[in-house]
C-alpha positions, -999 to 999 in steps of 0.1 A, spaced: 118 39 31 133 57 62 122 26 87 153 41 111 129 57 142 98 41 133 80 24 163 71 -10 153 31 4 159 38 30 126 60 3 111 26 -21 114 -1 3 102 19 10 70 24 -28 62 -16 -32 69 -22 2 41 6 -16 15 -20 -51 21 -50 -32 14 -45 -12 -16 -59 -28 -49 -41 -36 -82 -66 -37 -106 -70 4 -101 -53 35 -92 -72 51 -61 -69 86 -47 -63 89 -9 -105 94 1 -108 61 -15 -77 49 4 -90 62 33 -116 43 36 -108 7 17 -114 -14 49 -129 -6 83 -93 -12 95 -78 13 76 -110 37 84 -101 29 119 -66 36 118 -64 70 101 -96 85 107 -74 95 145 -42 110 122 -40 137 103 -46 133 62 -8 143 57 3 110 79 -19 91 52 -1 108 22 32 104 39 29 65 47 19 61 3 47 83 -4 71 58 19 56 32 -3 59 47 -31 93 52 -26 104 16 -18 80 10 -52 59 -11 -34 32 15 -52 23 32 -83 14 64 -87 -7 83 -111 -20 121 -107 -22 112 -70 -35 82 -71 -20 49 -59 -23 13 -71 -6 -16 -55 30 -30 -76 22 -65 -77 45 -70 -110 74 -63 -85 61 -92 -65 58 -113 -89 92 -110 -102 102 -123 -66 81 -156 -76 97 -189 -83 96 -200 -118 57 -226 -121 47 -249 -144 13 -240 -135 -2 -204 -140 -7 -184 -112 -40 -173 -106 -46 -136 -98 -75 -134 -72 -72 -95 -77 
């Protein structure tokens, strides 16, 4: 992810889309667009491409998935960051 020149603002309102995007299911970028009214909020003012370009950033640090241009949230490579349990995680997902 090229984070060099990014105003902490951009730098925000891509960590808020990587929060929002689900796990359970690839989504195309209307569906992204519109997953919470803070996300509504955010990039109903930018242009679609900004949308597509903060996924692709993701994307890139693999933070996402992608599928015939859809997106789903990586939340194996967050759980490989995970401590070893005794007890089962629960997925709330």
């Amino acid at each position: 992810m090229q984070d060099e020149g990014k105003s902490q603002k951009i730098l925000r309102r891509i960590r808020q889309l990587a929060y929002h995007i689900p796990a359970g299911r690839f989504c195309s970028l209307d569906e992204i667009a519109i997953l919470s009214p803070k996300i509504a909020r955010e990039y109903r003012r930018l242009n679609p491409i900004t949308l597509r370009r903060d996924l692709d950033l993701l994307a890139e640090k693999n933070l996402l998935k992608t599928e015939k241009s859809k997106y789903c949230a990586n939340y194996e490579l967050l759980h490989s960051f995970l401590p070893e349990t005794s007890v089962p995680l629960k997925r709330h997902y």
